[in-house]
Structure formats: C-alpha cells, structure tokens
Phi, psi and omega in degrees: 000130184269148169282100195295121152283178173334194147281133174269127185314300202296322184306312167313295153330306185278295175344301180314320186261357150318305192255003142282299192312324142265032146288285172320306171316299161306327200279318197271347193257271214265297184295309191295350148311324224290146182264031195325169225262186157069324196086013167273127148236152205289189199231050169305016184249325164309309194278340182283329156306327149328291169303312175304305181307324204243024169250286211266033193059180170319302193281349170270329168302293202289308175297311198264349164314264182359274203309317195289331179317278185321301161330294170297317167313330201254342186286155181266088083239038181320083159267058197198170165322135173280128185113345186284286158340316185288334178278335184273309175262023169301300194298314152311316191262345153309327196262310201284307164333308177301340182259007175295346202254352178242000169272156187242132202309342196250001167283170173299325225286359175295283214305315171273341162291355190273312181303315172283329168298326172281326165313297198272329183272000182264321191285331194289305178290347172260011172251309184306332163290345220253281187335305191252018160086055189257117175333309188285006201242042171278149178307325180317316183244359156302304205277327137010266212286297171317332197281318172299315185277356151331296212251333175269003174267346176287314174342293188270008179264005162299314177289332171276312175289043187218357153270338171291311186294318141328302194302291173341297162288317197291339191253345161313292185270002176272300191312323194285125184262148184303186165267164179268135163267014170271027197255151183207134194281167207276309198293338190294342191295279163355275196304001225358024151268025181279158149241146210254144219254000000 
C-alpha cells in the first residue's frame, strides 16, 4: 500500500495567498459597491481569513490574518491608520486557527467561528479607533454598526467559507500523486489477470 505524502507547505503557501488576493480584489471590486441599507458591507477578506484558520490552524490564520490585515490596510479606498486590519485580523485568525483542531469540514463550527470573528474584529477595530482618535469610531456608531457587519458577514459566510474549503480540498487531491498505471500489481499477475505492455 503506498503512503500518499503531505501537502507541501511552499503548494499550501502559494494557495494561501491566492485565495487572499481574490478576496481583497471581491472585497474592493464587488462587495464595497454593494449599496445594502446601514452603508456596512460584508468583510470578505475577514471571513476568508477565517477560513484559511480554520483548515489550516493558528499560524497560518495568524501569517494571512497579518498579510491580508496589511493589504487591506494599504489598498484604496484605505482612510484610516496603516495597521489596524493587520493587527485585528492577525488576532482574529490566530484565535479561530485554534478551533481548527475540533472542526469537522461538515459542522457549524466554520459559521460560528465567522459570527464570533466578526462580532470581536468590528468592535477591535472601533477600540484600536478610540485609541488613536479616529472621529468615526465613537461608541455611538460602533453600537450601530456591529449589529449590521454581523448579520451581513454571517450572510456571506456560507458561500465564502464553502469556497474556501472546495479550493482547498480540490488542491489537497491535486497534490496527491496518482498511481502509475503501467504499474499492475504481482497478485493480478498470479490470478493471470495481468496484461502485458
């Protein structure tokens, strides 16, 4: 019986940053159009972030929180602090990357970490505003807000944490090498049901 290896960490890698780079493109081409009600749209680069944590553990949540967090911070329409996003979804994608290990690909637990991630990075990100005086991040508009980027980040996170985890799997069984099939096993030989090349 052959032993299938791994994944390879640099095939992983490259994947990761793929599937950021087309989130932050859908977050800025598509979702920040949408005209939904409150001016809240959903954070598809947070639930993507999410996602990736919660296949692939903490250190990985925690490496593509940072890189997409910085992305987002610098892409335009950015008006805000440089840093804020890398630290919020770093923070973020470490603590869900920690439930990685009790998730089963076919449970809630994708849906509830996206509810609870979403919930702790809107308020994280209107307390790193408080802090550094940013006008728009008063409790006022926080209490707002969160309720909205809530309910619309659970909204969209069936389809995104279902594309991630499809890209995932699908490069999962891509990695894997087949059998060669000019190989035909010794009992088939035996049994004379081998054929000869």
């Amino acid at each position: 019986m052959l032993n299938t290896p791994e994944v390879s960490p640099a095939g992983r890698n490259v994947l990761t940053a793929v599937v950021i780079v087309a989130a932050l493109i859908l977050q800025v081409s598509v979702a920040n159009r949408l005209p939904l009600p409150g001016g809240v749209t959903p954070d598809l680069v947070l639930l993507t972030v999410v996602a990736l944590a919660l296949v692939n553990g903490s250190l990985t949540g925690l490496v593509a929180g940072f890189c997409a967090g910085l992305a987002a911070d610098i892409i335009p329409p950015a008006d805000h602090t440089i840093g804020r996003y890398a630290l919020v979804y770093c923070l973020i994608g470490h603590v869900c990357g920690l439930a990685s290990d009790e998730m089963d690909r076919q449970s809630l637990v994708p849906f509830f970490a996206v509810a609870a991630g979403a919930l702790v990075a809107t308020v994280l990100y209107a307390a790193t505003g408080m802090l550094l005086g940013d006008p728009r991040a008063s409790w006022t508009i926080v209490t707002r807000i969160v309720p909205l980027q809530v309910l619309y980040d659970v909204m969209a996170s069936p389809f995104v944490v279902w594309a991630v985890l499809r890209v995932t799997r699908r490069f999962e069984r891509g990695e894997r090498p087949s059998r060669d099939r000019s190989v035909v096993p010794a009992a088939s030989y035996r049994s004379g049901v081998g054929t000869r090349l």
